[in-house]
Structure formats: structure tokens, C-alpha cells
C-alpha positions in Angstrom: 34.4 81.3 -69.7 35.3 78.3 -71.5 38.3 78.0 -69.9 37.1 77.9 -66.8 35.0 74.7 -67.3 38.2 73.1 -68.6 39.8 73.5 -65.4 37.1 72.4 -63.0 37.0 69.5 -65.7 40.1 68.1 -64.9 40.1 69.2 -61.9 37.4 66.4 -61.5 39.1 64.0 -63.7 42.0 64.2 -61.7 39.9 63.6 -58.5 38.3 60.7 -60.2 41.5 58.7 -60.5 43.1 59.7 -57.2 39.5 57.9 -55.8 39.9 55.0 -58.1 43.5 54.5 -56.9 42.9 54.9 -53.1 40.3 52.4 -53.7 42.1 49.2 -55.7 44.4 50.2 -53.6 43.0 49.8 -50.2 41.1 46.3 -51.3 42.3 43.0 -49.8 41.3 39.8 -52.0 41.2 36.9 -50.9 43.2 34.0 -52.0 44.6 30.5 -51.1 48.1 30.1 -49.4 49.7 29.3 -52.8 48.8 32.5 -54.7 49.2 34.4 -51.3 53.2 33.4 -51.3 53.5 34.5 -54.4 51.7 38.0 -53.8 53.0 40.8 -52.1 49.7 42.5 -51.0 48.2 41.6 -48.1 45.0 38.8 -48.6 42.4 37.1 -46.6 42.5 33.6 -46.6 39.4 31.6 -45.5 40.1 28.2 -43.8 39.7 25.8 -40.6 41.9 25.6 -37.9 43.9 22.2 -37.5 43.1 20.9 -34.1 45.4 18.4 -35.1 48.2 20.9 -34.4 49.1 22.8 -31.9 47.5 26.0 -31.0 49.0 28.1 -28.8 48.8 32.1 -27.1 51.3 33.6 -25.2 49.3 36.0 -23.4 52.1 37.8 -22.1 53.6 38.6 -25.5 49.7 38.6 -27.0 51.0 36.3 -29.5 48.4 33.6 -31.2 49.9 30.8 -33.8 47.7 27.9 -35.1 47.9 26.1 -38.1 45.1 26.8 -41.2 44.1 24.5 -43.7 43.0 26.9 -46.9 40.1 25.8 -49.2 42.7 24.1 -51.3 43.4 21.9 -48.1 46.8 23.3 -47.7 48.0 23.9 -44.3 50.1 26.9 -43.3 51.0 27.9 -39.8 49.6 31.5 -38.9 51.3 34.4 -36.1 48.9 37.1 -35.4 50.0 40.0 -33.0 47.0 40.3 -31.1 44.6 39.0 -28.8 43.1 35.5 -29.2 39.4 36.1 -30.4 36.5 35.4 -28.0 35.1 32.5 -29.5 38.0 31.3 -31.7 38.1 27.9 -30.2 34.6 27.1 -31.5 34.8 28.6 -34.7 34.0 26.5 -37.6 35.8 28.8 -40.2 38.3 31.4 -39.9 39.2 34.4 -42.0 42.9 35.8 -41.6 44.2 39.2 -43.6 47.8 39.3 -43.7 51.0 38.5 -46.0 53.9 36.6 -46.1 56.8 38.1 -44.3 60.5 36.4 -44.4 58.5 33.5 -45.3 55.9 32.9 -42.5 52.3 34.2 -42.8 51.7 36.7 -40.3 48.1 37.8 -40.0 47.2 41.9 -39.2 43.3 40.7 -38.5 41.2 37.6 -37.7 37.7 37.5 -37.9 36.2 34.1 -36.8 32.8 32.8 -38.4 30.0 32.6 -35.8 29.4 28.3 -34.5 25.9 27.1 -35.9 24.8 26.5 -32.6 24.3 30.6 -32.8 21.9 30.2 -36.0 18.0 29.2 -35.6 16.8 25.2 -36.9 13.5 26.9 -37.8 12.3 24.6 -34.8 12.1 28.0 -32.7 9.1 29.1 -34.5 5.9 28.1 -32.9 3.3 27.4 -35.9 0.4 28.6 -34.1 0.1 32.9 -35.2 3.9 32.5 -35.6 4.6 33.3 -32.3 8.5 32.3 -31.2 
């Protein structure tokens, strides 16, 4: 009998680290282009897009390449394989996950951060029953 609690014992141990693997894994940190050059795991970097430089998508190749300045204010061009988000051109902030390949940064996703003129001034509220 005991030995059958040592089994299922680590049984579950060994389930335990197969999760805990899968999961650090599977996480993407994020980082600044410096540390991202340096890494070989793939990393979200949060940044603006320089609309100093050129932006351009080649919609037949679905190809999308812009320039990023990181938090750090460093500016690395970005290729993403993929179609140009909706409201990209009015994002304020952009987050890109990706890596370094042959030394470019190529970006698997891009999630853009929503333009304040989406979020509410608190003027909307009427302050009679606080009825909008």
C-alpha cells in the first residue's frame, strides 16, 4: 500500500515540474532593444513609432517596417510579417514580441495601445443623478 502512494507521489512531482517548465518557458518578458540583442528569446518591447522615419507596408507581400524608439530612447527598425493593425497610425504606444534574427528585429505580434481620444475626460458624466 505504501508503495503505491510513492508512485502517484512522483507521479505528481514529476507533473509539477513538466508544468513549471512549459510555463517559464512559454513567458515573453519584456525588455529594451539593448538587452533584447543580447537575448535569444523572444521579448516585447514597448515604444513609439518614429514618424520621423519612414513607415511603410507592402500589402502585397503583407510586409510592415517602421522604426521604434524603446523606453530607453533607442531606435530600432522593426519587420513584422503580417497585416498592418487597424488603428496603428494613431497609436500613441506600441508593443512588438519578437527577436533578433541575422541582426534585424523581426516582430511575430503587434499589439497597438488604444489613442486617448477612445478614453472618457470625466466630462461625459452629467452630475445631475449621474446620468451620462
Amino acid at each position: 500500500m505504501k508503495l503505491k502512494y510513492i508512485i502517484i507521489g512522483v507521479i505528481a512531482i514529476g507533473f509539477l515540474g513538466l508544468a513549471y517548465y512549459s510555463f517559464d518557458s512559454n513567458k515573453i518578458d519584456y525588455s529594451d532593444f539593448e538587452s533584447a540583442r543580447e537575448s535569444l528569446k523572444t521579448v516585447q518591447v514597448i515604444g513609439k513609432v518614429d514618424k520621423t522615419q519612414n513607415v511603410s507596408y507592402d500589402s502585397d507581400d503583407n510586409v510592415l517596417t517602421f522604426a521604434l524608439i524603446d523606453e530607453l530612447n533607442t531606435t530600432e527598425m522593426i519587420t513584422f510579417n503580417g497585416p498592418k493593425p487597424n488603428n496603428f497610425d494613431m497609436a500613441p504606444m506600441v508593443v512588438v514580441k519578437g527577436r533578433y534574427e541575422e541582426g534585424k528585429f523581426i516582430a511575430k505580434d503587434i499589439m497597438t495601445k488604444c489613442p486617448s481620444k477612445y478614453e472618457g475626460d470625466g466630462n461625459d458624466v452629467k452630475k445631475n443623478n449621474g446620468e451620462i
